[in-house]
Backbone and ligand atoms as CSV (ligand in chain L), in Angstrom:
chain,resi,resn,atom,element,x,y,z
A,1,UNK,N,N,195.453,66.404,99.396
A,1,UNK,CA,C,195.074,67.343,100.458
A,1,UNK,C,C,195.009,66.589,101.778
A,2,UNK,N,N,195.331,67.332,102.871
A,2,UNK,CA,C,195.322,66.415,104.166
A,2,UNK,C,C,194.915,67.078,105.190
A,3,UNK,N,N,195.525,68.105,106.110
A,3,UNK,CA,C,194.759,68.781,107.020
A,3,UNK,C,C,195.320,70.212,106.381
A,4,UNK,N,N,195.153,70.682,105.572
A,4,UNK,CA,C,195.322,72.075,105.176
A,4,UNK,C,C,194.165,72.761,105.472
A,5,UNK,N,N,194.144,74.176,105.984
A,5,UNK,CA,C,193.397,74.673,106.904
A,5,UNK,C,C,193.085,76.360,105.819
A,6,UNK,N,N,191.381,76.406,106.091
A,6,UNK,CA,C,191.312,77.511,104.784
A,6,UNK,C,C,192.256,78.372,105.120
A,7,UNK,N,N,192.575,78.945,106.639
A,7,UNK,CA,C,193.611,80.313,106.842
A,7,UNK,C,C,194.425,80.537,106.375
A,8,UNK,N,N,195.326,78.863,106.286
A,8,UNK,CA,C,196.705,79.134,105.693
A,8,UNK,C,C,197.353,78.900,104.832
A,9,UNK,N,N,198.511,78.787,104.166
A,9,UNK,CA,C,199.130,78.403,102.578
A,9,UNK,C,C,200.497,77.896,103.332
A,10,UNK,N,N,200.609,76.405,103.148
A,10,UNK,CA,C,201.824,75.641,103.388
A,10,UNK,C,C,203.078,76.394,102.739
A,11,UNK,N,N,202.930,76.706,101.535
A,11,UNK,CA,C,203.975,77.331,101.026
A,11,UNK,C,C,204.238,78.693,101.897
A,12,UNK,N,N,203.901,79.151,102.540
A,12,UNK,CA,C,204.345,80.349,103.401
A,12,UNK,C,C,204.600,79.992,104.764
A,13,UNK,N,N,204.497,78.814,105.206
A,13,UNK,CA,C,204.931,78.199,106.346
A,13,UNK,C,C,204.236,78.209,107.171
A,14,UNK,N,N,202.485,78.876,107.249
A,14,UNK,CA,C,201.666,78.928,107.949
A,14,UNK,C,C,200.894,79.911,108.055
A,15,UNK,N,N,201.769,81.279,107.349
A,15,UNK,CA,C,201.434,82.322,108.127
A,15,UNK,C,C,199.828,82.246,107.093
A,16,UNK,N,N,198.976,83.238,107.396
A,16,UNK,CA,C,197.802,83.514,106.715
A,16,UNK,C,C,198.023,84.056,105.576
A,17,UNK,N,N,197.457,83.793,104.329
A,17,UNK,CA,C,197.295,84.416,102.549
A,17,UNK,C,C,196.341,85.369,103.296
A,18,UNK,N,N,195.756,85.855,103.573
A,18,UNK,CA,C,194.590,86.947,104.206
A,18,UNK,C,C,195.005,87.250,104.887
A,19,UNK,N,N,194.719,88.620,104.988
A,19,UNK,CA,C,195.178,89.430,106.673
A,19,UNK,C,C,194.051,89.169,107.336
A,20,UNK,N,N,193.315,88.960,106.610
A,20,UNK,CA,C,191.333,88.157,107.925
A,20,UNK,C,C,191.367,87.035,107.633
A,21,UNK,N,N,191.827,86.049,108.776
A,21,UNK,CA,C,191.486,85.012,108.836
A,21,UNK,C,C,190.140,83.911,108.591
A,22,UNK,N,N,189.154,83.187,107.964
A,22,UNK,CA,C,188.236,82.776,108.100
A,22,UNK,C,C,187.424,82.610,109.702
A,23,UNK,N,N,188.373,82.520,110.536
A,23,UNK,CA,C,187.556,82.466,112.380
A,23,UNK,C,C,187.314,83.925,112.553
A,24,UNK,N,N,187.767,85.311,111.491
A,24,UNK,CA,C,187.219,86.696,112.093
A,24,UNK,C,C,185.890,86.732,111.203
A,25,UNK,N,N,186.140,86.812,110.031
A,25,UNK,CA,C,185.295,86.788,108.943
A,25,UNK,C,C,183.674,85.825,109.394
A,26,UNK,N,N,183.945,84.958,110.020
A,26,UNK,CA,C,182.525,84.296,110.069
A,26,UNK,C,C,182.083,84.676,111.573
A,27,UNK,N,N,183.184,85.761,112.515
A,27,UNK,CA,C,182.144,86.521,113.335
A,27,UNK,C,C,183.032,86.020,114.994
A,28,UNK,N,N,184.193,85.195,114.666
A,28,UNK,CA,C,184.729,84.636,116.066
A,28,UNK,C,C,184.190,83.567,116.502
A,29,UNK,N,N,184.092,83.569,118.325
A,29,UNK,CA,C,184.527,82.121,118.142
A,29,UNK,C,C,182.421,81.778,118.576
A,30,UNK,N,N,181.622,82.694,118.931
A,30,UNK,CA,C,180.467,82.682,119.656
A,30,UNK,C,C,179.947,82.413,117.796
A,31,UNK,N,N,180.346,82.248,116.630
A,31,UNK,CA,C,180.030,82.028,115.673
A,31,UNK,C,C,180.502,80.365,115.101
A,32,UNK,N,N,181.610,80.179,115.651
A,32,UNK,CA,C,181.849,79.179,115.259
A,32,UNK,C,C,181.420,78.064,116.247
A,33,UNK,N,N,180.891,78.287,117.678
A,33,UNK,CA,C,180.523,77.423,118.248
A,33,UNK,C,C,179.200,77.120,118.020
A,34,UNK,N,N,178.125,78.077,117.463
A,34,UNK,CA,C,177.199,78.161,116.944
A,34,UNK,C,C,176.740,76.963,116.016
A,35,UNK,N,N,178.019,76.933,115.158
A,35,UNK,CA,C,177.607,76.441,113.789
A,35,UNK,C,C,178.150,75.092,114.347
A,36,UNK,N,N,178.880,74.835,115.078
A,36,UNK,CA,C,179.052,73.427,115.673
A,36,UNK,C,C,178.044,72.565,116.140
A,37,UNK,N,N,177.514,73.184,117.052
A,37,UNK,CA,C,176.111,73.380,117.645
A,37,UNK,C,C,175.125,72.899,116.970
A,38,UNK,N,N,174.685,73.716,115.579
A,38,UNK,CA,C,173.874,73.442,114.549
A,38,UNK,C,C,174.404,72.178,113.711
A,39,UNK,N,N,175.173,71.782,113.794
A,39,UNK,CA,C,175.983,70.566,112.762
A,39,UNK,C,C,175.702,69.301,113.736
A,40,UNK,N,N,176.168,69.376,115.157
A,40,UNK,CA,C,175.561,68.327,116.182
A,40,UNK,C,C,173.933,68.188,116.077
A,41,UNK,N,N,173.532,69.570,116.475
A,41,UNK,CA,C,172.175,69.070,116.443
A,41,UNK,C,C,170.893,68.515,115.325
A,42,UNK,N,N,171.941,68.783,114.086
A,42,UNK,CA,C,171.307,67.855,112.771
A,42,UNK,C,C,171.374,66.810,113.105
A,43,UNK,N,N,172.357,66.538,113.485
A,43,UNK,CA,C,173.070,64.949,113.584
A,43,UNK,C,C,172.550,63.839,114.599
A,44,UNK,N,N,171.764,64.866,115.401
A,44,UNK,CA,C,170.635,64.568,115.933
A,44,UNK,C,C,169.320,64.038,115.523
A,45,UNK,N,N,169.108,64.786,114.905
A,45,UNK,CA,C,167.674,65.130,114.678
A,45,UNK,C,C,167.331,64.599,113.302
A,46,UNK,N,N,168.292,64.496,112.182
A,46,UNK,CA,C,167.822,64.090,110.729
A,46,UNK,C,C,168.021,62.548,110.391
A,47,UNK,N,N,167.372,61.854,109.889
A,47,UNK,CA,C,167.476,60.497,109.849
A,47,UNK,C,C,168.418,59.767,109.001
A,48,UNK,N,N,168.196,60.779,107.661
A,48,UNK,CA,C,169.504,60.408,107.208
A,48,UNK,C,C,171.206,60.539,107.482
A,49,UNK,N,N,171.464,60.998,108.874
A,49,UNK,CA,C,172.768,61.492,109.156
A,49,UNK,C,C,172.837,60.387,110.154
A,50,UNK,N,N,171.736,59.298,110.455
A,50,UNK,CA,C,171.968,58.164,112.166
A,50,UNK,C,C,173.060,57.463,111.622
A,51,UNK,N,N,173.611,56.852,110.556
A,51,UNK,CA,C,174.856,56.510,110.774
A,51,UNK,C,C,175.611,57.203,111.468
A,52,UNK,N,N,175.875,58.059,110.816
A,52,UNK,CA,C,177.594,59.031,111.110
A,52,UNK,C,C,176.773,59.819,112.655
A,53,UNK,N,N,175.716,59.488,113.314
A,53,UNK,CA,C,175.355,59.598,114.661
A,53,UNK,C,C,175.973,58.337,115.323
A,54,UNK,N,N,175.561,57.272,114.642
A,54,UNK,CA,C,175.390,55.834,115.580
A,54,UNK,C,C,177.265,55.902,115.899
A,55,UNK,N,N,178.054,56.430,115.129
A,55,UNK,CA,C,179.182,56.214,115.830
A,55,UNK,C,C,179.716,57.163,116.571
A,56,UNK,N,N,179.183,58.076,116.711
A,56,UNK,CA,C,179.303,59.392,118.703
A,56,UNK,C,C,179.143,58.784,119.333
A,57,UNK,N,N,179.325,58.805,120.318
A,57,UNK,CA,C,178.530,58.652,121.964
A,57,UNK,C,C,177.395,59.167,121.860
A,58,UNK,N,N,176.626,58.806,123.240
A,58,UNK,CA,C,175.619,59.078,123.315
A,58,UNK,C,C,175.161,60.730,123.942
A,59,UNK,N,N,175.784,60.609,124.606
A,59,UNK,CA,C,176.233,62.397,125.026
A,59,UNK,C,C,177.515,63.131,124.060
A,60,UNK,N,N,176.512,63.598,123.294
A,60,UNK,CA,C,177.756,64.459,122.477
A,60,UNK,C,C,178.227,65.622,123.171
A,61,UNK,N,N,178.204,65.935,124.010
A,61,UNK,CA,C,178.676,67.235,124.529
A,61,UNK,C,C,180.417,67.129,124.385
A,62,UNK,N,N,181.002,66.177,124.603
A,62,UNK,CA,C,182.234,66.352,124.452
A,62,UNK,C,C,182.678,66.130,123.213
A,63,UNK,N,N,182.221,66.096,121.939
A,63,UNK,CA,C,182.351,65.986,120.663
A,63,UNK,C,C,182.479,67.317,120.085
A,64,UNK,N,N,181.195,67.792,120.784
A,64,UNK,CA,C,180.777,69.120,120.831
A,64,UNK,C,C,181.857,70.381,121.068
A,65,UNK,N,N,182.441,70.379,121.947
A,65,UNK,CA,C,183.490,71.038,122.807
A,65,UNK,C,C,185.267,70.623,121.653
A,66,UNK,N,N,185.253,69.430,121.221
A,66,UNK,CA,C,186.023,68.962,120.442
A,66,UNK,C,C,186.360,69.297,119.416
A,67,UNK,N,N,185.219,69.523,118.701
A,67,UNK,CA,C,184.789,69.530,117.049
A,67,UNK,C,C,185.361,71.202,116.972
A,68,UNK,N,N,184.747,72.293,118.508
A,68,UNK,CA,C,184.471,73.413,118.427
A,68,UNK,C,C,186.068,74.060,118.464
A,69,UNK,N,N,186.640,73.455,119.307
A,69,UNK,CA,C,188.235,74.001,119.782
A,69,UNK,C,C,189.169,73.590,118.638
A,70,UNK,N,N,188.576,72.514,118.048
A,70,UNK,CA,C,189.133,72.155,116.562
A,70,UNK,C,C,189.582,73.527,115.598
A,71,UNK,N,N,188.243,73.284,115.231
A,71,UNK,CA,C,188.020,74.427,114.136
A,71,UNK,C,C,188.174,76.045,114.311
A,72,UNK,N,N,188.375,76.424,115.436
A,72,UNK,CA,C,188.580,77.586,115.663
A,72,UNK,C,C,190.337,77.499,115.641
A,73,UNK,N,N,191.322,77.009,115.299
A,73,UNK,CA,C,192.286,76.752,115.387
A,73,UNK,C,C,192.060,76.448,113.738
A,74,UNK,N,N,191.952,75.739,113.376
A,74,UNK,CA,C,192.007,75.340,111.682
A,74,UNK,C,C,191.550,76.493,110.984
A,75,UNK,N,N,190.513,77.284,111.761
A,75,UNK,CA,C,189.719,78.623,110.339
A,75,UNK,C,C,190.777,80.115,110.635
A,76,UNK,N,N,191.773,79.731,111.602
A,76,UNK,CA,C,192.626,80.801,112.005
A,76,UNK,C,C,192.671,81.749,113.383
A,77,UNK,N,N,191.836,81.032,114.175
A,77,UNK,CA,C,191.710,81.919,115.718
A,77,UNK,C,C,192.744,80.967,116.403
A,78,UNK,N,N,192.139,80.976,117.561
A,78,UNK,CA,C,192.914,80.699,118.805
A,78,UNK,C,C,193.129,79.005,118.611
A,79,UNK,N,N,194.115,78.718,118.760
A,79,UNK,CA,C,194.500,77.334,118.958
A,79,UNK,C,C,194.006,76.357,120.374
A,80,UNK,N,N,193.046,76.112,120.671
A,80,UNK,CA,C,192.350,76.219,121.670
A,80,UNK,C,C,192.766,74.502,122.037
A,81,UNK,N,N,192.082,73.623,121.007
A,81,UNK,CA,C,192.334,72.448,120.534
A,81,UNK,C,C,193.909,72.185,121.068
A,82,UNK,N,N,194.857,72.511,120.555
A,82,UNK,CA,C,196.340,71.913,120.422
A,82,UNK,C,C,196.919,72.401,121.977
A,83,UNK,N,N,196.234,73.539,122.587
A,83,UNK,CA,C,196.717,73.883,123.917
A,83,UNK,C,C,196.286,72.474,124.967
A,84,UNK,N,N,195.056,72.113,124.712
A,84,UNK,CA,C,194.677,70.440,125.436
A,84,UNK,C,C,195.216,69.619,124.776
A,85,UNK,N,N,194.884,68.986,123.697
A,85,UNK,CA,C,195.713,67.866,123.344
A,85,UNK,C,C,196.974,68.031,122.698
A,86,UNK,N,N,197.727,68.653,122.138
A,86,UNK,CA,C,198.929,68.679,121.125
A,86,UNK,C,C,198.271,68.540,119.210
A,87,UNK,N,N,199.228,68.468,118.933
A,87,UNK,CA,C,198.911,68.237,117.119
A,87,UNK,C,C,197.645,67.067,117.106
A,88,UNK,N,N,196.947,67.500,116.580
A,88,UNK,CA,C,195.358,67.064,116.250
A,88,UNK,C,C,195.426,65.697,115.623
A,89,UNK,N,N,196.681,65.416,114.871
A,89,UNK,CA,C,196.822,63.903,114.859
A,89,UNK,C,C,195.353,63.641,113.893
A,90,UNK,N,N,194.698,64.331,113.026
A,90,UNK,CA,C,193.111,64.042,112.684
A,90,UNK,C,C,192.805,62.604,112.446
A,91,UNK,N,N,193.454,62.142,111.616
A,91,UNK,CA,C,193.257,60.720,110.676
A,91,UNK,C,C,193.546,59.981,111.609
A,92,UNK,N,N,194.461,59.623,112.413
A,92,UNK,CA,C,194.784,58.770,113.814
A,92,UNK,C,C,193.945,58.933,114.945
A,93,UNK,N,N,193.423,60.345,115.010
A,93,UNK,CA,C,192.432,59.752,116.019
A,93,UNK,C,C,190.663,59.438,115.652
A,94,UNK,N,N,190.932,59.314,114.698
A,94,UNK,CA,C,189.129,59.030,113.694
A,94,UNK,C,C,189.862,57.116,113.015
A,95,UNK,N,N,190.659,56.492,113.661
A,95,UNK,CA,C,190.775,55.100,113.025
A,95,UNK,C,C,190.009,54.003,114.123
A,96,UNK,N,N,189.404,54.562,115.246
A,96,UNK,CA,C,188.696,53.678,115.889
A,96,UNK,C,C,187.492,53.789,115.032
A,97,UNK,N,N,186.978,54.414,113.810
A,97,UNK,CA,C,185.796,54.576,113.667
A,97,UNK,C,C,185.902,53.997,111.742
A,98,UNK,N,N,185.095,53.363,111.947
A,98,UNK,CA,C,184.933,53.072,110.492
A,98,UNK,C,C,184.490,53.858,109.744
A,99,UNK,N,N,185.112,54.718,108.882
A,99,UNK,CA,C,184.680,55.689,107.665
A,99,UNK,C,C,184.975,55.508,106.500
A,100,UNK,N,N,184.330,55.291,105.611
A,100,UNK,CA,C,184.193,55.083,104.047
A,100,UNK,C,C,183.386,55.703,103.700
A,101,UNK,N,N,182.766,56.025,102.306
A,101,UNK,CA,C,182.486,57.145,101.597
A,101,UNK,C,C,181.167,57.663,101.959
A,102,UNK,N,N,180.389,57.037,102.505
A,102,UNK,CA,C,179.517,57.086,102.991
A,102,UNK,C,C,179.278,57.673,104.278
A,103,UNK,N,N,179.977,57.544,105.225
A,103,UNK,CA,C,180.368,58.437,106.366
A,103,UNK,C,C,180.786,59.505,106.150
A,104,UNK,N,N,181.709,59.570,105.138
A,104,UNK,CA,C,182.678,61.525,105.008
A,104,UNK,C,C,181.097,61.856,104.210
A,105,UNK,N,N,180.473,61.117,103.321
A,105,UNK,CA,C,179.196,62.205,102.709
A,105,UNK,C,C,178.328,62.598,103.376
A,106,UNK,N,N,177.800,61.987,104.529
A,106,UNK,CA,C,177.077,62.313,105.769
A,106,UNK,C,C,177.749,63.606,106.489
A,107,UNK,N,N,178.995,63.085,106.598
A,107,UNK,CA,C,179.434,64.046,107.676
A,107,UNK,C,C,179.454,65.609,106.742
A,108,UNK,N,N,179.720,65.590,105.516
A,108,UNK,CA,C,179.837,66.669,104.464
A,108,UNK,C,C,178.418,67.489,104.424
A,109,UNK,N,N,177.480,66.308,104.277
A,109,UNK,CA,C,176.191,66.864,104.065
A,109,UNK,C,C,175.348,68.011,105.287
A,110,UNK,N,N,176.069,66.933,106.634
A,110,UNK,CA,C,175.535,67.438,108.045
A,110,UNK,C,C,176.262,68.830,108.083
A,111,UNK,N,N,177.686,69.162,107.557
A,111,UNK,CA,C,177.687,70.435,107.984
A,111,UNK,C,C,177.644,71.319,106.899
A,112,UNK,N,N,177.132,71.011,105.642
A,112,UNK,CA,C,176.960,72.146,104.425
A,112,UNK,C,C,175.473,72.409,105.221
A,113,UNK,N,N,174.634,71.477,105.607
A,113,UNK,CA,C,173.271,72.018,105.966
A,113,UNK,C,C,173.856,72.969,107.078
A,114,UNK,N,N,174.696,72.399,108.416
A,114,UNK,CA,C,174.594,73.558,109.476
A,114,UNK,C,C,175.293,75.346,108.565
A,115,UNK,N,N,176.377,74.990,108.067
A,115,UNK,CA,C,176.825,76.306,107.185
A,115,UNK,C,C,175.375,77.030,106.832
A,116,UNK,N,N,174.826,76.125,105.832
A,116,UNK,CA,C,173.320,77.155,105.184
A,116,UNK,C,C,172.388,77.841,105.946
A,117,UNK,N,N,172.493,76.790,107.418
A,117,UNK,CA,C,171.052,77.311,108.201
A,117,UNK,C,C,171.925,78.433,109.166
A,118,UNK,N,N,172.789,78.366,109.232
A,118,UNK,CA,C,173.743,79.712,110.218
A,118,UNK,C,C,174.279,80.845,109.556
A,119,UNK,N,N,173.369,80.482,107.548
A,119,UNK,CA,C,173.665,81.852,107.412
A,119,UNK,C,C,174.735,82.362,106.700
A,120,UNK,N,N,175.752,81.034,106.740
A,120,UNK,CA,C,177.055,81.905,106.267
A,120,UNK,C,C,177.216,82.416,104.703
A,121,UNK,N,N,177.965,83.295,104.357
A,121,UNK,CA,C,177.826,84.090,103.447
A,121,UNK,C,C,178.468,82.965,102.437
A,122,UNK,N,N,177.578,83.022,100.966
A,122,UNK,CA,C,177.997,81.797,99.918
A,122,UNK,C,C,179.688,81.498,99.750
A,123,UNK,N,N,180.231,83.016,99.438
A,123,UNK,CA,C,181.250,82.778,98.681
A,123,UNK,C,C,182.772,82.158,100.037
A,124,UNK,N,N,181.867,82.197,101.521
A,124,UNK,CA,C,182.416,81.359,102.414
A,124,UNK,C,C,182.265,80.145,102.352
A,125,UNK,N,N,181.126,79.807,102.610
A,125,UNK,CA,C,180.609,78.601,102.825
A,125,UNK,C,C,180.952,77.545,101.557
A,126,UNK,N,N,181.093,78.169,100.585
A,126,UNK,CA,C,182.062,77.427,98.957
A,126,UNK,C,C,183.003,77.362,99.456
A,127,UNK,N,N,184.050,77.739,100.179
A,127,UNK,CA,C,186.094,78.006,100.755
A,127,UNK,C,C,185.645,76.480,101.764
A,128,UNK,N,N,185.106,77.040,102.568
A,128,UNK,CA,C,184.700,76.021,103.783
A,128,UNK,C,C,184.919,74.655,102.819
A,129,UNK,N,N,183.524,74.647,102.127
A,129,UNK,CA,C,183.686,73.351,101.966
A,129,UNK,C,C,184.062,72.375,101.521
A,130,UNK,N,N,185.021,73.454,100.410
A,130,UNK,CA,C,186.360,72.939,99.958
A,130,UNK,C,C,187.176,72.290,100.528
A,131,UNK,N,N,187.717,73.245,101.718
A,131,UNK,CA,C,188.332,72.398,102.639
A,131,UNK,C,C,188.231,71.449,103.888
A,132,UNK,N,N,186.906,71.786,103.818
A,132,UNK,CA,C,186.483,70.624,104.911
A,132,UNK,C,C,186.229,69.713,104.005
A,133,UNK,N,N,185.967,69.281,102.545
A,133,UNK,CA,C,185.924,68.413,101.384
A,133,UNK,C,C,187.557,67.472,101.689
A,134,UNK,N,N,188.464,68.200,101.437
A,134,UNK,CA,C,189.840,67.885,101.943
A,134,UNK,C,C,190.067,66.752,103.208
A,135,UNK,N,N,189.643,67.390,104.163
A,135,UNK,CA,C,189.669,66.749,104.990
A,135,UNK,C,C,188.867,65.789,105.769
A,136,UNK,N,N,187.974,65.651,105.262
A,136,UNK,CA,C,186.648,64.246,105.217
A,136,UNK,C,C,187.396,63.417,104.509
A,137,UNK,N,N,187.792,63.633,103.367
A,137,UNK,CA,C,188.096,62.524,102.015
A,137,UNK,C,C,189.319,61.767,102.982
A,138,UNK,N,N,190.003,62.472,103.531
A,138,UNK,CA,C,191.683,61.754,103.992
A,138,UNK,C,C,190.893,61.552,105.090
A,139,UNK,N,N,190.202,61.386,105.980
A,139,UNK,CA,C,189.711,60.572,106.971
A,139,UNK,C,C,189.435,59.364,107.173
A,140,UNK,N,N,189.384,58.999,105.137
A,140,UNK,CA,C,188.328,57.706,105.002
A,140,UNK,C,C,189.620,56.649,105.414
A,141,UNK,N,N,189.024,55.511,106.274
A,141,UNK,CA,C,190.219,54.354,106.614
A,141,UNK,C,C,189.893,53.337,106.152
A,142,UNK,N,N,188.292,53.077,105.293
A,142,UNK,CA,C,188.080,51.324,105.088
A,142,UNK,C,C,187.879,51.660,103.775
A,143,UNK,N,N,187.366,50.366,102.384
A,143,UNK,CA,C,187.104,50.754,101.704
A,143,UNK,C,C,185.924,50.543,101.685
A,144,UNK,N,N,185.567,51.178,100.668
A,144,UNK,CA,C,183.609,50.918,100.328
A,144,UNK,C,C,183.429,49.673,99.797
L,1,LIG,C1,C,184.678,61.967,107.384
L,1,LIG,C2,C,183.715,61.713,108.232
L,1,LIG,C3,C,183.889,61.856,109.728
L,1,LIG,C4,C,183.382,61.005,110.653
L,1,LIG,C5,C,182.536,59.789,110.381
L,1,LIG,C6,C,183.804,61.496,111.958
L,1,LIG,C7,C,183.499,60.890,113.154
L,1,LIG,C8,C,184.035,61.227,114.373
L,1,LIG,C9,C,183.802,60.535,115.619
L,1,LIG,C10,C,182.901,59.319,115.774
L,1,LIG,C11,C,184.503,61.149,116.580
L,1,LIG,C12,C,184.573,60.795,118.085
L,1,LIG,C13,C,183.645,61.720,118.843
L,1,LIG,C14,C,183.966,61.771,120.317
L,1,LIG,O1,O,185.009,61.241,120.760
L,1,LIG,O2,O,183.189,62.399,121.047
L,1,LIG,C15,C,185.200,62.258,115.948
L,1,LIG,C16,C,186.042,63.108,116.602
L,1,LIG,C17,C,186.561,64.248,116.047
L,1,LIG,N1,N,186.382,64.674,114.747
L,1,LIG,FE1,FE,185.494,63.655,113.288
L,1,LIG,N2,N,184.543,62.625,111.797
L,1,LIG,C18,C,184.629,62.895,110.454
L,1,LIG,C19,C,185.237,63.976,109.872
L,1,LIG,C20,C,185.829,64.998,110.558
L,1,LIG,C21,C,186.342,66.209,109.966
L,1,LIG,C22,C,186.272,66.535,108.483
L,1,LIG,C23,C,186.845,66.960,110.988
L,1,LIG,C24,C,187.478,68.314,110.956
L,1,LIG,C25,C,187.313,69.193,109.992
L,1,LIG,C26,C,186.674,66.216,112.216
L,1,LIG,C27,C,187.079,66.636,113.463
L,1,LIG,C28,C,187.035,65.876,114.606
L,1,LIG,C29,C,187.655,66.225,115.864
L,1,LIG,C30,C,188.494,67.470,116.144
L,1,LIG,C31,C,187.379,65.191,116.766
L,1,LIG,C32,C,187.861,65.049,118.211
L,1,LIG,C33,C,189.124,64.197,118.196
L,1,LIG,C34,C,189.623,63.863,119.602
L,1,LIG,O3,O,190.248,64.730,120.228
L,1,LIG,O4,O,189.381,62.753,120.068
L,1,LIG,N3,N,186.046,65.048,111.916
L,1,LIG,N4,N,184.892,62.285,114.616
């Protein structure tokens, strides 16, 4: 698995297996910035997540804005992300940062908690984290 995105099925060339995309279904984009929001501000605030903090900046706001234009493009809305930078390149641009298994489980953990506390409906938040499972794991660049 590598950057496969819940919306879509490679074998169809992109288009959506659903006629509702996961970015309508969890409410647009004032939903998905939400839960970004809530995933930063764990990452903040919980002690066990200061690793996978200690390597942000110190002003996350532009992580923030990053993370958000991301994923609204990956769950099936607006390509917001690729209109500023081009192809997301994920794994190439996460190799300044040391991640091994321990980092993708942080980072996994930080946003199954923001998913739970924003609410989202189970049999989503299971799809989600499937594929955000996917794409943590191929992030990792060092070994443990
Ligand atoms: C596996 C553990 C992960 C770690 C430790 C990690 C860490 C980081 C760090 C330190 C940054 C730089 C923040 C900044 O420049 O403000 C970053 C950027 C980013 N991360 Fe991750 N990340 C992980 C997984 C993921 C996953 C699973 C996704 C998407 C589902 C993701 C999406 C992004 C995006 C879109 C950016 C901005 C890239 C850019 O344009 O520079 N990350 N990540």
């Amino acid at each position: 698995m590598s950057d496969a995105r819940p919306g879509t099925e490679p074998d169809t060339g992109g288009e959506p297996v659903e006629a509702r995309p996961p970015f309508d279904t969890l409410g647009g984009e004032g939903s998905v910035r939400s839960l970004v929001d809530r995933f930063y501000d764990l990452m903040d605030l919980e002690l066990r997540f200061a690793g996978l903090r200690a390597l942000h900046p110190t002003d996350l706001s532009g992580s923030r804005d990053k993370l958000f234009w991301f994923l609204c493009g990956w769950l099936g809305g607006p390509n917001h992300y690729i209109e500023r930078f081009g192809h997301p390149r994920l794994r190439a641009r996460h190799l300044p940062f040391a991640i091994g298994s321990a980092e993708r489980d942080q980072w996994m953990a930080c946003m199954v908690q923001a998913m739970q506390e924003e609410g989202i409906e189970a049999a989503m938040a299971d799809r989600l984290q499937a594929a955000f499972q996917g794409t943590a794991d191929w992030m990792r660049n060092r070994p443990d």
